[in-house]
C-alpha positions as CSV (number, residue, x, y, z in Angstrom):
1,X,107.8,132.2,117.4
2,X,111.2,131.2,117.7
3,X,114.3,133.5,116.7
4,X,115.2,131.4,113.9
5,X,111.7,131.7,112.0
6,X,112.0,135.3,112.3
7,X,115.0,135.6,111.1
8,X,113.9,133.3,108.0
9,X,110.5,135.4,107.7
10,X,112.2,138.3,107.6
11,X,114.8,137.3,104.9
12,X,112.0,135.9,102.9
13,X,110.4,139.5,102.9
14,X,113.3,140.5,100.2
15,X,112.6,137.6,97.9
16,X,108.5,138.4,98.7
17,X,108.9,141.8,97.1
18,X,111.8,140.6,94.3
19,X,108.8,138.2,93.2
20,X,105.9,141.0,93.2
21,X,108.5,143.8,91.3
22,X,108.5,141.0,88.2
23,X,106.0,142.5,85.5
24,X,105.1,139.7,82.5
25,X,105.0,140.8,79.3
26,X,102.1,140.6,77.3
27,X,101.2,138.6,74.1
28,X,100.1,139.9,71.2
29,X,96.7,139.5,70.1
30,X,95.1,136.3,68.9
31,X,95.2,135.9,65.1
32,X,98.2,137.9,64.5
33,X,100.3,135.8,62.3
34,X,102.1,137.7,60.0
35,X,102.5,136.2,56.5
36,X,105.4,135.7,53.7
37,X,104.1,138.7,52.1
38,X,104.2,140.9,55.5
39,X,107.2,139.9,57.5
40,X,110.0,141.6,57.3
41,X,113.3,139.9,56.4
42,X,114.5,138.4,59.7
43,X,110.9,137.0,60.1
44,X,110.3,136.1,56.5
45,X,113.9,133.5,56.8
46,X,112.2,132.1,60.4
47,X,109.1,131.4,58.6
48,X,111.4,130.2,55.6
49,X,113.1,127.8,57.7
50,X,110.2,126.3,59.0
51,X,109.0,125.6,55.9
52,X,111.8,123.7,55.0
53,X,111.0,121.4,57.9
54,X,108.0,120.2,56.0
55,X,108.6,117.0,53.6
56,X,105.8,116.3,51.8
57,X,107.1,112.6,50.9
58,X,107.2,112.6,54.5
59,X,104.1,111.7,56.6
60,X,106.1,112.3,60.0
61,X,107.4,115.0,59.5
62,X,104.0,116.8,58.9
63,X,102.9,114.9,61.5
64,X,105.2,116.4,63.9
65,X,105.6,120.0,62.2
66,X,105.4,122.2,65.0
67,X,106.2,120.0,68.0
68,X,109.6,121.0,68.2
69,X,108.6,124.4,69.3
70,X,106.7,122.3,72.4
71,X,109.7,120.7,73.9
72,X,111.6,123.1,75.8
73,X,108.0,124.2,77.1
74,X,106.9,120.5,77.9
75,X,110.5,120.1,79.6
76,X,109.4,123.0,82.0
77,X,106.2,121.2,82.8
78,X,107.4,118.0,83.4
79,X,109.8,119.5,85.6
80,X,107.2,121.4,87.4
81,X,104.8,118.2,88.0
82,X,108.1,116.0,88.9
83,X,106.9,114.7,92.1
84,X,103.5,116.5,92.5
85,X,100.7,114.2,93.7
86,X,97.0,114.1,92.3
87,X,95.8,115.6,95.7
88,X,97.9,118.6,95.0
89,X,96.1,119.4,91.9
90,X,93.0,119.6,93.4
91,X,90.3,118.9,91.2
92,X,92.1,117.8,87.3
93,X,93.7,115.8,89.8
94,X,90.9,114.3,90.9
95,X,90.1,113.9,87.1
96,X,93.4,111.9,86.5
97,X,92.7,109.7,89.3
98,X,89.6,109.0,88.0
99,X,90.7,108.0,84.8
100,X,93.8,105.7,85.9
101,X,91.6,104.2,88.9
102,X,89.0,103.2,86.2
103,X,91.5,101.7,83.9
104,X,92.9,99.7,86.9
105,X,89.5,98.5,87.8
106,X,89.2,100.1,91.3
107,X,86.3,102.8,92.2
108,X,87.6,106.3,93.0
109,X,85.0,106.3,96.1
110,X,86.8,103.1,97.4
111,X,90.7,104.9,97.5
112,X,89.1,107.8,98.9
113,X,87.3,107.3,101.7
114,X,90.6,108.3,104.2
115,X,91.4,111.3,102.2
116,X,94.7,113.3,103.3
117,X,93.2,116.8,104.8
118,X,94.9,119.8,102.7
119,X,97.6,122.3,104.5
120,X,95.0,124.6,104.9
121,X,92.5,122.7,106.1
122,X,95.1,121.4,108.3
123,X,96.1,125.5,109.5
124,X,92.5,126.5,110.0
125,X,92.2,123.2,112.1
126,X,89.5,121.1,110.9
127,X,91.5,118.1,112.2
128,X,90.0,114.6,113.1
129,X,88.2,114.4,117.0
130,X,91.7,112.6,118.2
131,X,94.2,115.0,116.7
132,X,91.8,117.5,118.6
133,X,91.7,115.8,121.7
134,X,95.5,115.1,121.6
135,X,96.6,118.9,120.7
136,X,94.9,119.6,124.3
137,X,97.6,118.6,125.9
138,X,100.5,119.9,123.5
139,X,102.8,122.9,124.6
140,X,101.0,126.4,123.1
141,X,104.5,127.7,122.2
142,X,104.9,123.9,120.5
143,X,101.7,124.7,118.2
144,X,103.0,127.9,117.2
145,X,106.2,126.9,116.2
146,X,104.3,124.1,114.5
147,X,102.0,126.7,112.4
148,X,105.3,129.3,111.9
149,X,107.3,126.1,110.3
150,X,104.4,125.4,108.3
151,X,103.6,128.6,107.1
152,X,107.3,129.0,106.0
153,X,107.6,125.8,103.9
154,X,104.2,126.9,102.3
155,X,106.2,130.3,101.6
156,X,109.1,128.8,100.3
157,X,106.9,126.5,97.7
158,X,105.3,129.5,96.5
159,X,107.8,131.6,96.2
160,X,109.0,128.6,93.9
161,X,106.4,127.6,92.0
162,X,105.9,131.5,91.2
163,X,109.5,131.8,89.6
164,X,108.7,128.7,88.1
165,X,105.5,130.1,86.6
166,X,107.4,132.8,85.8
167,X,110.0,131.0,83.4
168,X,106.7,128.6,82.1
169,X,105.2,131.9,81.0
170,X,108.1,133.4,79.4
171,X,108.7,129.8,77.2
172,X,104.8,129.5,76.9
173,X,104.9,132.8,75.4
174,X,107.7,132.1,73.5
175,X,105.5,129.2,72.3
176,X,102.8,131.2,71.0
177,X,104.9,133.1,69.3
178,X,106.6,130.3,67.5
179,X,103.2,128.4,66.2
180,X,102.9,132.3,64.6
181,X,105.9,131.3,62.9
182,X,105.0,127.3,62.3
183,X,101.6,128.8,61.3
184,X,102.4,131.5,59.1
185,X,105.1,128.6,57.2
186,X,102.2,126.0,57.4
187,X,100.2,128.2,55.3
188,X,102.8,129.9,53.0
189,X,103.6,126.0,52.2
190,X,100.1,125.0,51.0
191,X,99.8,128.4,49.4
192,X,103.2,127.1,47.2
193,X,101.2,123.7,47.0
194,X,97.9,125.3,45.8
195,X,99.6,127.5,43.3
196,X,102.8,125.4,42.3
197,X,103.1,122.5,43.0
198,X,99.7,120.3,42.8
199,X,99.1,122.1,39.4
200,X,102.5,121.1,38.2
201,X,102.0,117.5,39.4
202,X,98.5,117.8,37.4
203,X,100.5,118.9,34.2
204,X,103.1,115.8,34.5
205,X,99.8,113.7,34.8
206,X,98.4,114.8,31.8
207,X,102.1,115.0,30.3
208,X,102.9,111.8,31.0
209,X,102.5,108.7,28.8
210,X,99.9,106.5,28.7
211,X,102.3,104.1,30.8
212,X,103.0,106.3,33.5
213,X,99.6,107.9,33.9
214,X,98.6,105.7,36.7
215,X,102.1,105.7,38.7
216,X,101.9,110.0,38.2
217,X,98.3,110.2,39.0
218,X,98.8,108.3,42.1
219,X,101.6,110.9,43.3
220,X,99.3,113.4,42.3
221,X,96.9,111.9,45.0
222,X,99.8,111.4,47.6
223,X,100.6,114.7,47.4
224,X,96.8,116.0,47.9
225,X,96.6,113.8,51.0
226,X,99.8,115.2,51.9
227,X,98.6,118.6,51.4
228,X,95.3,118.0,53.3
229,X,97.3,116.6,56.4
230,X,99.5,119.3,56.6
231,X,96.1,122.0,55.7
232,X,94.5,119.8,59.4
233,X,97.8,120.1,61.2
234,X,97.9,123.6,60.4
235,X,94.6,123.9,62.0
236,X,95.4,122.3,65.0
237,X,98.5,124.4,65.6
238,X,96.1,127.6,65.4
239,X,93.7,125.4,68.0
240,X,97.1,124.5,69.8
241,X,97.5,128.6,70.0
242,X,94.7,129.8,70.4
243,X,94.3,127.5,73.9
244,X,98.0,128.8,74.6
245,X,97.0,132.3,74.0
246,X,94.0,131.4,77.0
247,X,96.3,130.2,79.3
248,X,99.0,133.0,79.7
249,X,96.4,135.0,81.6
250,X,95.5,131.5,83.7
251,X,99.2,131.7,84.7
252,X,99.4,134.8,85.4
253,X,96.5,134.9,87.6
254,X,97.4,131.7,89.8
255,X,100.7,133.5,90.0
256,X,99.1,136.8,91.0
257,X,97.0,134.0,93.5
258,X,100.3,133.0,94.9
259,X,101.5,136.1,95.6
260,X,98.8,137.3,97.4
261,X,99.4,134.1,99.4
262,X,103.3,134.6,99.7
263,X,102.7,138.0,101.0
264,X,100.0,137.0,103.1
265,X,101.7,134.5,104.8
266,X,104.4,136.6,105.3
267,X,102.7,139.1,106.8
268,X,101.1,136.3,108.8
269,X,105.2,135.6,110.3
270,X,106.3,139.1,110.7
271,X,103.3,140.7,112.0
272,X,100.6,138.2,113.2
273,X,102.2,135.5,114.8
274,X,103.8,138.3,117.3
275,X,100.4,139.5,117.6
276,X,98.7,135.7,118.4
277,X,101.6,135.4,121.1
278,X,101.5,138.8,123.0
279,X,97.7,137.8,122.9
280,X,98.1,134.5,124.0
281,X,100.1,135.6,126.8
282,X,97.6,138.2,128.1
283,X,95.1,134.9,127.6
284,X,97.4,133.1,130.4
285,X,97.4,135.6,132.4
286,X,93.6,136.1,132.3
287,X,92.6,132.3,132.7
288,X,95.3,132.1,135.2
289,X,93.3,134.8,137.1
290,X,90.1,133.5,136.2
291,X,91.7,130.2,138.0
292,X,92.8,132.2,140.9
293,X,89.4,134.0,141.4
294,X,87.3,130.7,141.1
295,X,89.7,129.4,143.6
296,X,89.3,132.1,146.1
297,X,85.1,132.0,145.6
298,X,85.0,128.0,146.1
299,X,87.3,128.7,149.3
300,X,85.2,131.5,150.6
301,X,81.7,129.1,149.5
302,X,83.4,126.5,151.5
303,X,84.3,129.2,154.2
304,X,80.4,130.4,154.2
305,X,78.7,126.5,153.9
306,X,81.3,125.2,156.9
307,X,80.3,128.3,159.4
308,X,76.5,127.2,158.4
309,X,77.1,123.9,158.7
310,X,78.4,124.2,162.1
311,X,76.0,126.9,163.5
312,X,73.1,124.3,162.2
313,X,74.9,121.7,163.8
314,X,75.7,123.3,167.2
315,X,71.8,124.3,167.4
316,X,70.6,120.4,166.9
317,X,73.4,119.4,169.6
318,X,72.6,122.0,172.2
319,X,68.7,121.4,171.8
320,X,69.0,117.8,172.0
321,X,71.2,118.4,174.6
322,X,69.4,120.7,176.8
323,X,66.2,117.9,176.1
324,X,68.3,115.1,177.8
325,X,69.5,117.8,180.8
326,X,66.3,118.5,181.4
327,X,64.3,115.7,181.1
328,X,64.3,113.2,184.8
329,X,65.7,110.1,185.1
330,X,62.5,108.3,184.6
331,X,59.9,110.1,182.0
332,X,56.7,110.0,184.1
333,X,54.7,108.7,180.9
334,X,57.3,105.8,181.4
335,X,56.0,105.5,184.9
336,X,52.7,106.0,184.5
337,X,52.9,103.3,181.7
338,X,55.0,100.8,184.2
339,X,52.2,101.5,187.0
340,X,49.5,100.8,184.8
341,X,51.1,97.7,183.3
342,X,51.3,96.7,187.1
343,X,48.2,97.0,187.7
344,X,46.8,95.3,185.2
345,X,48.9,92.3,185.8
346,X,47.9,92.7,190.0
347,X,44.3,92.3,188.6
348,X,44.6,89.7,185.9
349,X,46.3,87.6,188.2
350,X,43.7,87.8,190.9
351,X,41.3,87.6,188.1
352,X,42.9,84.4,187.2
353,X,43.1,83.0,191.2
354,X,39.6,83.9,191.4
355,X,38.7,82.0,188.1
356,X,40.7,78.8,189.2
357,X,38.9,78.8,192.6
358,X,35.8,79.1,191.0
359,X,36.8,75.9,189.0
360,X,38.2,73.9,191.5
361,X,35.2,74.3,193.4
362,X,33.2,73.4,190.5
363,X,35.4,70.3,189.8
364,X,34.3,69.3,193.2
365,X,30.8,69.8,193.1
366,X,31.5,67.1,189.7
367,X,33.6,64.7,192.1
368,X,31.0,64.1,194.8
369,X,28.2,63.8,192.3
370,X,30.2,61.1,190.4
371,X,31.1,59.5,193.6
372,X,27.0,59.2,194.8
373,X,26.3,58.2,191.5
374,X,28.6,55.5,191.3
375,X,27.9,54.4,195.6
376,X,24.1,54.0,194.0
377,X,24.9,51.9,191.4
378,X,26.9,49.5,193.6
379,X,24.2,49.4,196.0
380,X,21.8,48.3,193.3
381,X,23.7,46.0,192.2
382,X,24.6,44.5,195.6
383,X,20.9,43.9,196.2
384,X,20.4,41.7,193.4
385,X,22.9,39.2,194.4
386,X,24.4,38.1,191.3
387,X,28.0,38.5,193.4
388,X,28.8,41.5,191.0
389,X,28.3,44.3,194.1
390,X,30.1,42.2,196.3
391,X,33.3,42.0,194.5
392,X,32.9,45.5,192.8
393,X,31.6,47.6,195.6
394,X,34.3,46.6,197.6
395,X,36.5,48.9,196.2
396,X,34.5,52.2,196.9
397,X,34.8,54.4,200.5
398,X,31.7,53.7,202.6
């Protein structure tokens, strides 16, 4: 970790334990308006004063009664969402996408399908195979300084949202206490309605000429609408508080959430990132030693397989050597072979001189037959005298 995010964790450790020392006050409990009747003076003119906002000739302004008391607490919101995305409210988030996605006409499966990875899935490193493969080959000091500047933004958006929480539930509070106040006027005015003024608007009705009857029966009617507007707005500003009342203690836990987390990852800084790096370091040393040690067994395997090698290898030489030494400079089977090959041919040769006499001999045996046979037949044909063994037997030896 560098000397720079220490010095930054360590001045975040004051505004850590600044955040944790701030104790919320609690609301009172649900139901407790105070009415006209209860409150004492100072209440009795707020409640007073918010009864004068109320115009019964005035749909809007029942409409809106009570709405005022919203805006400073809707400006705190706003300023709190300013720039937030969906994916950073995780799952109402997921709700809003929904909602605009449909309206748009695209399917919330179809924009999500490369979905960003949170920071802490991110820190816990469930990254994709290439980011992985790719942070093989970064510098370890690199990754920590990565994680260290990480962890500190994450601080300081905590440490902000959670004096931002703070102020949202101070005004929400603030809130809750004002619909008391809109409430408590809400029902003190149809209380005056109930009692006063619908049965003095009755009275003119039946007061009234013929002539105006209809015209004063008709404000009669505007003013009971009026009243059973303001009776259902009144209702949903006790709705509107009772879901305010539940969601002080939702603040307060995701602030009590975040400063778990704020002190956890400062903790994380100060104390555990030292930790991963003197750890780390004996890690180097060790695979460095494991390296060294592997190194030294292949050489000595390669020491132990060459000396084999070349005791198995002098052994073949010298026997085949001492073979050729030893053996003459004709193998007698070589000999023996070349004498008997002689032989034979001695033998098949006379065999075959022997075989040709034979047939010469025979050959002439054949030639002096055929010559007596062939003397015969000129001499029988000479003795006929048809001139035949004259001229032919003139040719053949006596």
């Amino acid at each position: 970790m560098s000397e720079d995010v220490r010095t930054k964790a360590e001045a975040a450790l004051a505004e850590v334990e600044e955040v944790n020392r701030v104790v919320l006050p609690e609301p009172k409990e649900a139901g407790a308006v105070v009415t006209m009747a209860e409150a004492d003076p100072a209440v009795g003119a707020e409640i007073r004063q918010r009864m004068d906002e109320i115009d019964m000739a005035d749909t809007n302004s029942i409409v809106s009664f009570g709405s005022a008391a919203q805006a400073e607490l809707q400006e705190i919101s706003q300023s709190m969402l300013q720039g937030v995305r969906n994916k950073d409210v995780g799952p109402a988030g997921d709700s809003l996408r929904g909602i605009v996605t449909t309206i748009r006409g695209f399917s919330v499966s179809e924009l999500d399908v490369r979905r960003e990875r949170s920071w802490w899935e991110k820190l816990i490193g469930r990254a994709a195979p290439f980011a992985k493969f790719t942070a093989r080959f970064e510098d370890v000091q690199g990754q920590i300084d990565k994680i260290t500047d990480d962890l500190l933004k994450h601080e300081h958006v905590l440490l902000k949202d959670i004096k931002s929480l703070d102020l949202l539930y101070e005004k929400t509070l603030q809130f809750y206490d004002e619909l008391a106040l809109y409430i408590a006027a809400g029902e003190e005015k149809l209380k005056e309605l109930d009692e006063n003024d619908i049965p003095a608007k009755e009275a003119e009705v039946n007061a009234a000429p013929e002539d105006d009857q209809v015209m004063k029966a008709q404000e009669l009617r505007d003013l009971r609408a009026a009243r059973d507007d303001l009776e259902r707005r009144v209702h949903d500003l006790k709705l509107t508080r009772q879901v305010t009342m539940q969601s002080l203690p939702s603040i307060r836990l995701v602030q009590e959430n975040d400063k778990s987390l704020v002190t956890k990852i400062n903790s994380t800084l100060v104390n555990t990132v030292p930790l991963w790096e003197t750890q780390l370091a004996q890690a180097v040393t060790i695979q460095r030693s494991a390296e060294a040690a592997a190194a030294v067994h292949e050489a000595n395997d390669l020491t132990n397989e060459l000396l084999t090698a070349n005791a198995k290898n002098l052994r073949d030489a010298n026997k085949t050597i001492r073979q050729e030494m030893e053996r003459g400079v004709f193998d007698i089977e070589a000999v023996k072979q070349a004498n008997a090959d002689l032989i034979g041919t001695i033998e098949e040769s006379l065999q075959i001189a022997d075989e040709g006499k034979a047939r010469r001999a025979k050959a002439e045996q054949d030639l002096q037959s055929m010559e007596k046979e062939l003397r015969d037949t000129l001499a029988a044909a000479k003795s006929r005298g048809d001139g035949v063994g004259e001229n032919s037997g003139g040719a053949v030896p006596a």
